[in-house]
N, CA, C and O atoms as CSV, one atom per row, in Angstrom:
chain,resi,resn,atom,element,x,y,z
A,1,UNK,N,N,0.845,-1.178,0.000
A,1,UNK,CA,C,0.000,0.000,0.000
A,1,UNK,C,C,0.890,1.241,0.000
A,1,UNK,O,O,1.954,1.297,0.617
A,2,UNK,N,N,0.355,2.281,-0.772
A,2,UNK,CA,C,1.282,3.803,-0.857
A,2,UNK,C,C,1.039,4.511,-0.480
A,2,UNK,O,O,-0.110,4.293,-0.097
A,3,UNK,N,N,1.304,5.422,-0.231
A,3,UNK,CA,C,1.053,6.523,0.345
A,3,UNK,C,C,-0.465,7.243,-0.026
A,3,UNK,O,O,-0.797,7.117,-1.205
A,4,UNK,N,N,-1.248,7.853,0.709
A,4,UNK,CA,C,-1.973,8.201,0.266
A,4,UNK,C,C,-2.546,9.746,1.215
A,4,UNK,O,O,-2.481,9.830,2.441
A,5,UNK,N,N,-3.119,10.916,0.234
A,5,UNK,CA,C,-3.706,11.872,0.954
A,5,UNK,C,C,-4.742,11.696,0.989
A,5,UNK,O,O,-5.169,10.757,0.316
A,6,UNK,N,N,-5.992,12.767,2.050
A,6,UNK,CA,C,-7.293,12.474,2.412
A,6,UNK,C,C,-7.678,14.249,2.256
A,6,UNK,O,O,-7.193,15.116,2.984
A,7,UNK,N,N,-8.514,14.458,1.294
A,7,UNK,CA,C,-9.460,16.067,0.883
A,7,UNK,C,C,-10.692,15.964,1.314
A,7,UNK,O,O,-11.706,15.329,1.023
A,8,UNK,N,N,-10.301,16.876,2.203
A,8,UNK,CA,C,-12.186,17.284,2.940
A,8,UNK,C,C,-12.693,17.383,1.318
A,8,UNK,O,O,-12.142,17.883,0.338
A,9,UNK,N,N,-14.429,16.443,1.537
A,9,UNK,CA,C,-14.999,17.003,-0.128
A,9,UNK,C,C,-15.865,18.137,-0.197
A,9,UNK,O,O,-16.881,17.980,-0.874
A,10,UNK,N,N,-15.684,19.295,0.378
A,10,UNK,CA,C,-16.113,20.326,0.612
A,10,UNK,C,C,-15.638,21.827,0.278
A,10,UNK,O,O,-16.175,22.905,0.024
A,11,UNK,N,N,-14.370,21.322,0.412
A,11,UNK,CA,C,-12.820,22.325,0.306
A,11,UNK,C,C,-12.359,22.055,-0.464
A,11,UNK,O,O,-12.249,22.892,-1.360
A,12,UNK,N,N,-11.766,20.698,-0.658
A,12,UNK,CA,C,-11.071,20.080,-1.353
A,12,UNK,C,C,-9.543,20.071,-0.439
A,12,UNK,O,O,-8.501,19.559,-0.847
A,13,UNK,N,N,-9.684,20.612,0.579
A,13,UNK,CA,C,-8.651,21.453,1.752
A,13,UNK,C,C,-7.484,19.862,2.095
A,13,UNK,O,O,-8.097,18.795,2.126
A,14,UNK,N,N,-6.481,19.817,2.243
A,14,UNK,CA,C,-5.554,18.632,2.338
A,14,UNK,C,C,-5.970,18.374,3.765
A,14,UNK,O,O,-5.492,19.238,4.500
A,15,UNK,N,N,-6.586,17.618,4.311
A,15,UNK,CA,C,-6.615,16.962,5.578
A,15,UNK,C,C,-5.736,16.696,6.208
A,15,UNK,O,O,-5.290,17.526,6.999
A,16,UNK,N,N,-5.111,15.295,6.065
A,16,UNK,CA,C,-4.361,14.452,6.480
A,16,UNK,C,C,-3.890,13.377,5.198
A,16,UNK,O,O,-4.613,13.056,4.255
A,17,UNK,N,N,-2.374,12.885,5.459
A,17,UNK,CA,C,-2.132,11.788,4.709
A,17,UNK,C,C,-1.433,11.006,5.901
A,17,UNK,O,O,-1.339,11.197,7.114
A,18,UNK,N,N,-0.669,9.361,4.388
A,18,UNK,CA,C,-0.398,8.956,5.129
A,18,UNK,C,C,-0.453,6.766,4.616
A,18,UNK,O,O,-0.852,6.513,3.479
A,19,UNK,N,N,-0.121,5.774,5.368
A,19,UNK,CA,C,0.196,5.344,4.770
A,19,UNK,C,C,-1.532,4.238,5.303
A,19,UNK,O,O,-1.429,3.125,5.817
A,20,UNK,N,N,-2.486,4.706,5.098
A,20,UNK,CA,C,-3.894,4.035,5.228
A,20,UNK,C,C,-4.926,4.167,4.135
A,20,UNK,O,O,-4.945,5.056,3.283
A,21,UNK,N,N,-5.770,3.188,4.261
A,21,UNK,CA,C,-6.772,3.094,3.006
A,21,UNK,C,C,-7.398,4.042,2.810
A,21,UNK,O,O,-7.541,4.598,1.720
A,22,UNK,N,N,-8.165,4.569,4.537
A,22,UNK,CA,C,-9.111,5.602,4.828
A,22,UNK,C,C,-8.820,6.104,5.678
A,22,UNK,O,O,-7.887,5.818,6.427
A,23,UNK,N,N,-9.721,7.158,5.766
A,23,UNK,CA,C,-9.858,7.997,6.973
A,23,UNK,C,C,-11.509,8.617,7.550
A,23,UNK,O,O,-12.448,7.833,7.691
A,24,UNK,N,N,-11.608,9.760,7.767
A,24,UNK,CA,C,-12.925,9.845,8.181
A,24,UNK,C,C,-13.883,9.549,6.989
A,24,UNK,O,O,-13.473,10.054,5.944
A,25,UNK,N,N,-14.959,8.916,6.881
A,25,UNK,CA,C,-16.317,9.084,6.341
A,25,UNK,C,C,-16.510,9.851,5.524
A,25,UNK,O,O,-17.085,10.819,6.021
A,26,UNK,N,N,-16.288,10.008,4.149
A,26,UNK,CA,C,-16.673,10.891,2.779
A,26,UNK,C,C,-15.363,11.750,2.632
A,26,UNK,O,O,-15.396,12.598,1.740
A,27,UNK,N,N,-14.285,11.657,3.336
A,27,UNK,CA,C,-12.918,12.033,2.710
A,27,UNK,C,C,-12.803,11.434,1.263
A,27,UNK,O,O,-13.097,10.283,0.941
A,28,UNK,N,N,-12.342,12.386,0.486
A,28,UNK,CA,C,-11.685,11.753,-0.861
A,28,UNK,C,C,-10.257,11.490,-0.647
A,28,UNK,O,O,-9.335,12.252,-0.355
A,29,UNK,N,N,-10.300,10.133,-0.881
A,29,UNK,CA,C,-8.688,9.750,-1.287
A,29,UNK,C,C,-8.005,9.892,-2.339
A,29,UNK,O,O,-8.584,9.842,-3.424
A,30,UNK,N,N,-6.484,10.123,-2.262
A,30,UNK,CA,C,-5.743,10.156,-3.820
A,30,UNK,C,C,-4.446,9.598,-2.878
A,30,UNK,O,O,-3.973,9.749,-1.752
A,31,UNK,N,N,-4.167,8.729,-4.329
A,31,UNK,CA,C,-2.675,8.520,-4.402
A,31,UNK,C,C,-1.898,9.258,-4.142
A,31,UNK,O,O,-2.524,10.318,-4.123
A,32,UNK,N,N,-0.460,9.559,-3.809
A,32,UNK,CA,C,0.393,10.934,-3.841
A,32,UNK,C,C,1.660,9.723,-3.891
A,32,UNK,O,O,1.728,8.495,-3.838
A,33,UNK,N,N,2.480,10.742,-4.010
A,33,UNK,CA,C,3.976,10.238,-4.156
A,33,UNK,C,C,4.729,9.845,-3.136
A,33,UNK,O,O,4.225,10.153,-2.055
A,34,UNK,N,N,5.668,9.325,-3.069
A,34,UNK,CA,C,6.754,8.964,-1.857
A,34,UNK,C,C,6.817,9.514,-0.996
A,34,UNK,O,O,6.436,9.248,0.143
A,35,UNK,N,N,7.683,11.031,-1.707
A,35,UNK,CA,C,8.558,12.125,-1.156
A,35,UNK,C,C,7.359,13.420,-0.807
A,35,UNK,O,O,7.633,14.536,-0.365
A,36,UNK,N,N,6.027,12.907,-1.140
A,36,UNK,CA,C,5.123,14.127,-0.450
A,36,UNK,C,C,5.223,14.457,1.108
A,36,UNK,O,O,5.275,13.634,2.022
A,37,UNK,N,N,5.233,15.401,1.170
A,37,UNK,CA,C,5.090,16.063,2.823
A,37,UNK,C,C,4.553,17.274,2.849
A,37,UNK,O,O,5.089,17.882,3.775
A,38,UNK,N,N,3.850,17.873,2.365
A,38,UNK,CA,C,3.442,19.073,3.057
A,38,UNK,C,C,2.713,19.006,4.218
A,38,UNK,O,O,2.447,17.826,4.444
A,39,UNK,N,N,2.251,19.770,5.088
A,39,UNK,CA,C,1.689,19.783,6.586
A,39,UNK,C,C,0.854,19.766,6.121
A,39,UNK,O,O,0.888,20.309,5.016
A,40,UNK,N,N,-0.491,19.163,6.559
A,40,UNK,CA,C,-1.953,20.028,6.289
A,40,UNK,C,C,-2.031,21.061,6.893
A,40,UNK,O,O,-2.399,22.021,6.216
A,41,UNK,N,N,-1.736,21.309,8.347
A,41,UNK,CA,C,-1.665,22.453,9.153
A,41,UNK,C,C,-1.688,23.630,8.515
A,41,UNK,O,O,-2.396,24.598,8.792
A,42,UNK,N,N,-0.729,23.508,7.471
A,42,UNK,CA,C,-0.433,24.978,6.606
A,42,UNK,C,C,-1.704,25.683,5.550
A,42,UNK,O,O,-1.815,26.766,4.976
A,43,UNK,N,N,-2.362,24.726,5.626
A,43,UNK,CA,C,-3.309,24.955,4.599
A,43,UNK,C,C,-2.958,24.713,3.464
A,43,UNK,O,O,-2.075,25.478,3.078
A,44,UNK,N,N,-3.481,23.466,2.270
A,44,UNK,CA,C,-3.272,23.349,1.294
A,44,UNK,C,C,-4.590,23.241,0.546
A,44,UNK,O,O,-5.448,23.320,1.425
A,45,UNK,N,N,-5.126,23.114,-0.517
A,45,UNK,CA,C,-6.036,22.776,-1.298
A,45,UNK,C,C,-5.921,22.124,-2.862
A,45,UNK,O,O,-4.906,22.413,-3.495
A,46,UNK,N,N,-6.845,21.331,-3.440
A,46,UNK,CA,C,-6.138,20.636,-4.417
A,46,UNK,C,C,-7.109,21.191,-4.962
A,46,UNK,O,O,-8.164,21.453,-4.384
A,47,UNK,N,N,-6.725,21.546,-6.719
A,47,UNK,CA,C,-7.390,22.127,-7.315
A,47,UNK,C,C,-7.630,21.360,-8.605
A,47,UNK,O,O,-8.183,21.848,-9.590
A,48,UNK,N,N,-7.229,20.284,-8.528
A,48,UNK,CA,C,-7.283,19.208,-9.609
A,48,UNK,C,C,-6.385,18.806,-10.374
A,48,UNK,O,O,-6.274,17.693,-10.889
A,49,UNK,N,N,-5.602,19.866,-10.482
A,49,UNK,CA,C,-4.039,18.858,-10.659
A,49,UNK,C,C,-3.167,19.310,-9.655
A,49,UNK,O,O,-2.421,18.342,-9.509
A,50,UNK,N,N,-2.837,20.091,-8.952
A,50,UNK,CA,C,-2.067,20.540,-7.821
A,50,UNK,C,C,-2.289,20.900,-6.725
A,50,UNK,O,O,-3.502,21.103,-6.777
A,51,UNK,N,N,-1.861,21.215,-5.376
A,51,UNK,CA,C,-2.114,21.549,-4.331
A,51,UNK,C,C,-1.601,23.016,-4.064
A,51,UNK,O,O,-0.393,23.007,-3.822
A,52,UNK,N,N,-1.897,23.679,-4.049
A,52,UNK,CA,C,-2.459,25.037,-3.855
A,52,UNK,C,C,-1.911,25.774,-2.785
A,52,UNK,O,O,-2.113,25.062,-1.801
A,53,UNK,N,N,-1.248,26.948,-2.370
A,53,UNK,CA,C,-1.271,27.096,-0.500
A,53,UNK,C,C,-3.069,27.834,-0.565
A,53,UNK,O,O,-3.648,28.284,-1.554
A,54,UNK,N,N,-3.530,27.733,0.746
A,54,UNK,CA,C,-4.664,27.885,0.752
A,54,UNK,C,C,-5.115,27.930,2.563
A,54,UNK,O,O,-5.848,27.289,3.316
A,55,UNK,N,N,-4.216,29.042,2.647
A,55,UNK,CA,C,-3.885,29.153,4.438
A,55,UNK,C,C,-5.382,28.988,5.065
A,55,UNK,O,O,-6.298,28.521,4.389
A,56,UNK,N,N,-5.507,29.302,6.067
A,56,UNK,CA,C,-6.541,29.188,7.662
A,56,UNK,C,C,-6.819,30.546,7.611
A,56,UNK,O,O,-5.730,31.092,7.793
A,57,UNK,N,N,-7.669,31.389,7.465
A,57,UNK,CA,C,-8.356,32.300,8.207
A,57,UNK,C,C,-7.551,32.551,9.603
A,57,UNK,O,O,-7.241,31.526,10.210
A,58,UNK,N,N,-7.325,33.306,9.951
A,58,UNK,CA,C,-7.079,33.748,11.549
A,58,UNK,C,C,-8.169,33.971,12.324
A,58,UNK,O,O,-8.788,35.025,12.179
A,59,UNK,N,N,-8.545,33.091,13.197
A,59,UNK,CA,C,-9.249,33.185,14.356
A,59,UNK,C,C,-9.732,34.917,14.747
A,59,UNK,O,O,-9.116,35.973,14.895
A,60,UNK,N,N,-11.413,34.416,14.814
A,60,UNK,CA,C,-11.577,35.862,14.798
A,60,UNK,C,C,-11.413,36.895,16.307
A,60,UNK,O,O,-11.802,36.237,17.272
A,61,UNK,N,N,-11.027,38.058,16.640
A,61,UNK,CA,C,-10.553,38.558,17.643
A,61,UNK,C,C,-11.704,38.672,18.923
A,61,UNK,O,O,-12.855,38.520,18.514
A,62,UNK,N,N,-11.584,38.911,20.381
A,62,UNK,CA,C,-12.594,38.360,20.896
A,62,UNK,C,C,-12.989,39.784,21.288
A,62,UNK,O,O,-12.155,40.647,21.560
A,63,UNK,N,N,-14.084,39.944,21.300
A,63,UNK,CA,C,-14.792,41.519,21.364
A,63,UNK,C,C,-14.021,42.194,22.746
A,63,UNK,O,O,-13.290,43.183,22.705
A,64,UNK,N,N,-14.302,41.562,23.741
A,64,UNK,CA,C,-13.691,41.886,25.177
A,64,UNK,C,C,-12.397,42.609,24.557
A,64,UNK,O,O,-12.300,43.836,24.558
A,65,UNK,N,N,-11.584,41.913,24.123
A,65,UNK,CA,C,-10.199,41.982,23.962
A,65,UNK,C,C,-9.767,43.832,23.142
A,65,UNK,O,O,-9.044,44.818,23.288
A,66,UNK,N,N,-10.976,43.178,22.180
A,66,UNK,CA,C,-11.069,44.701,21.398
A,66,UNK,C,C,-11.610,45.605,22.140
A,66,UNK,O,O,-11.037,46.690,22.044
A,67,UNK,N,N,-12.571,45.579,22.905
A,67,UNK,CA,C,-13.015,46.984,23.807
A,67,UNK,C,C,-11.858,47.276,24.832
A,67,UNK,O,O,-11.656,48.395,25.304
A,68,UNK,N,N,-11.165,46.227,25.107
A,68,UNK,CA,C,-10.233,46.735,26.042
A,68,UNK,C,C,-9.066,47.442,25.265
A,68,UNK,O,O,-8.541,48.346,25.915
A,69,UNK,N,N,-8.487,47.199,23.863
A,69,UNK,CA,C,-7.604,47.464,23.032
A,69,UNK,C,C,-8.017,49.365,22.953
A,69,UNK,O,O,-7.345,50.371,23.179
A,70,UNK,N,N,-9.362,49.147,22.542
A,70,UNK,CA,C,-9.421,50.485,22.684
A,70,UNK,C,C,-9.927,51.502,23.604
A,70,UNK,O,O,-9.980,52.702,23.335
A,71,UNK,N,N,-10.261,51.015,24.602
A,71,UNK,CA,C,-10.358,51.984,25.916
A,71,UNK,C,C,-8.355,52.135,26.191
A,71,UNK,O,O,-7.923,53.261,26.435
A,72,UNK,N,N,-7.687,51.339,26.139
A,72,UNK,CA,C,-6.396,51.336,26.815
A,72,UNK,C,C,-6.133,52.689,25.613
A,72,UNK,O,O,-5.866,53.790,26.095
A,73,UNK,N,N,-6.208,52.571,24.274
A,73,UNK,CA,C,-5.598,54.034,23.054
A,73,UNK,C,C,-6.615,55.290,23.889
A,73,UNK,O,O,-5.948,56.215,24.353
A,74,UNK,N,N,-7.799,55.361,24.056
A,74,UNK,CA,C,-8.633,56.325,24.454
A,74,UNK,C,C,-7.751,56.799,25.806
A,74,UNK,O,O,-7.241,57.914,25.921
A,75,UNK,N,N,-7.683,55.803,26.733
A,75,UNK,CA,C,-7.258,56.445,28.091
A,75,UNK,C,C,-5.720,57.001,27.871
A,75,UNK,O,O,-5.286,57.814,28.687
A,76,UNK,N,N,-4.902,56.569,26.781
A,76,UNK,CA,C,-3.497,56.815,26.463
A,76,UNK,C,C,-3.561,58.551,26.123
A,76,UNK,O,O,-2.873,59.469,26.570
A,77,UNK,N,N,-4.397,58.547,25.400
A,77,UNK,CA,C,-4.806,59.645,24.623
A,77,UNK,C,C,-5.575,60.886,25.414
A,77,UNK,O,O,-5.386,62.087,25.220
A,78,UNK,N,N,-6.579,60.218,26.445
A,78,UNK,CA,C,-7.098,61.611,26.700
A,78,UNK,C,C,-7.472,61.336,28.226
A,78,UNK,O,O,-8.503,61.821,28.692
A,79,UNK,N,N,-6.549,60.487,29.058
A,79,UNK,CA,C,-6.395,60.196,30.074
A,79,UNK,C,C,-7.929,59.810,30.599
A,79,UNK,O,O,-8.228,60.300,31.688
A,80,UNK,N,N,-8.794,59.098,30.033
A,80,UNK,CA,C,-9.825,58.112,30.097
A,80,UNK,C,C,-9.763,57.160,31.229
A,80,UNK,O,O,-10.144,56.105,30.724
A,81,UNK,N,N,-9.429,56.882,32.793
A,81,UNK,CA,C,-8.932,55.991,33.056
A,81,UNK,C,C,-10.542,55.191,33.657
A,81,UNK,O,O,-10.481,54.000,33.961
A,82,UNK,N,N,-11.867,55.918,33.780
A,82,UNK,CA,C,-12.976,54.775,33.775
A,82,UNK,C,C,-13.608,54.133,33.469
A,82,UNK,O,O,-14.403,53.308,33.922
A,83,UNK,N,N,-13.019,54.766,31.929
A,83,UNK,CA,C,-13.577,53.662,31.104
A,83,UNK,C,C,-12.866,52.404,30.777
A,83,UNK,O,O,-13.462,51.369,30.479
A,84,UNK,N,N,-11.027,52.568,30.864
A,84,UNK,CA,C,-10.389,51.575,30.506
A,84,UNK,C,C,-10.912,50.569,31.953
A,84,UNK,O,O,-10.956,49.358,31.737
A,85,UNK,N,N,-11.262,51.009,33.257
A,85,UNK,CA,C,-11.353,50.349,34.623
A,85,UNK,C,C,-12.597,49.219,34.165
A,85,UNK,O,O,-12.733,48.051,34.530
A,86,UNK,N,N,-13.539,50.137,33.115
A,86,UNK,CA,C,-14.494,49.547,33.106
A,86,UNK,C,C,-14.380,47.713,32.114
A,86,UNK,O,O,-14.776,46.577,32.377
A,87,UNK,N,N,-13.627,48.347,30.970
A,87,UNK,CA,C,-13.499,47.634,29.779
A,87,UNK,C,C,-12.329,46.255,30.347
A,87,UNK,O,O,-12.534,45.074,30.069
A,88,UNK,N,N,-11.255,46.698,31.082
A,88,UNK,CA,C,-10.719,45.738,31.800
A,88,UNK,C,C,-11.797,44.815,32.891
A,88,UNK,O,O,-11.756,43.594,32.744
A,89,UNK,N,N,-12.750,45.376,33.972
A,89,UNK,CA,C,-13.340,44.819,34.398
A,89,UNK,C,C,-14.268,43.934,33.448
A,89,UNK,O,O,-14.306,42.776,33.866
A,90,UNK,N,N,-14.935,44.107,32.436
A,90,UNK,CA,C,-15.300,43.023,31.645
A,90,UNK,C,C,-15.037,42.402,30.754
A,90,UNK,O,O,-15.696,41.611,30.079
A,91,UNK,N,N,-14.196,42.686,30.717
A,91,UNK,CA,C,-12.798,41.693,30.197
A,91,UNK,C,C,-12.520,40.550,30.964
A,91,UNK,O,O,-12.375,39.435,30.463
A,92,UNK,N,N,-12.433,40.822,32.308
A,92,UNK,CA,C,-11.796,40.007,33.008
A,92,UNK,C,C,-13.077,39.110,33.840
A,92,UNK,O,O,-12.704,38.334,34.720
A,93,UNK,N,N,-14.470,39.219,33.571
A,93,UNK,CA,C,-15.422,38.711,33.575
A,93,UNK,C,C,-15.683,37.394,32.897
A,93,UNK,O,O,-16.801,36.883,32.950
């Protein structure tokens, strides 16, 4: 048995490979070569004859985080310090 990769069939996004028949439930399998290695981690995608980079989105930022980001520029700026008291306190909620 050879090597083989596994494409979400949705994405087409590189999952996982490796040296097994299957993997999860409605993965598409393909053959691949020896010397393949890319990470899936990195984000790849196959586009029908090649694999693609095809990064991850960055995790989206958490609101808290942002109200506190900007009460801390406001209070920097115009010496604001109850609102940053405030935005830290629910933050830290």
């Amino acid at each position: 048995m050879g090597k083989r990769a596994f494409l979400d069939p949705g994405t087409m996004r590189l999952k996982t490979w490796g040296y097994v028949l299957t993997n999860e439930v409605g993965d598409i399998p393909m053959d691949i070569a020896e010397d393949f290695d890319l990470e899936p981690s990195d984000g790849y995608r196959w586009d029908g004859t090649q694999f693609l980079p095809f990064p991850y989105p960055p995790p989206p930022e958490d609101p808290k985080k942002l109200a506190l980001k900007d009460a801390a520029n406001k209070a920097s700026k115009d010496g604001d310090t109850k609102a940053l008291a405030k935005a830290l306190e629910d933050y830290l909620s």
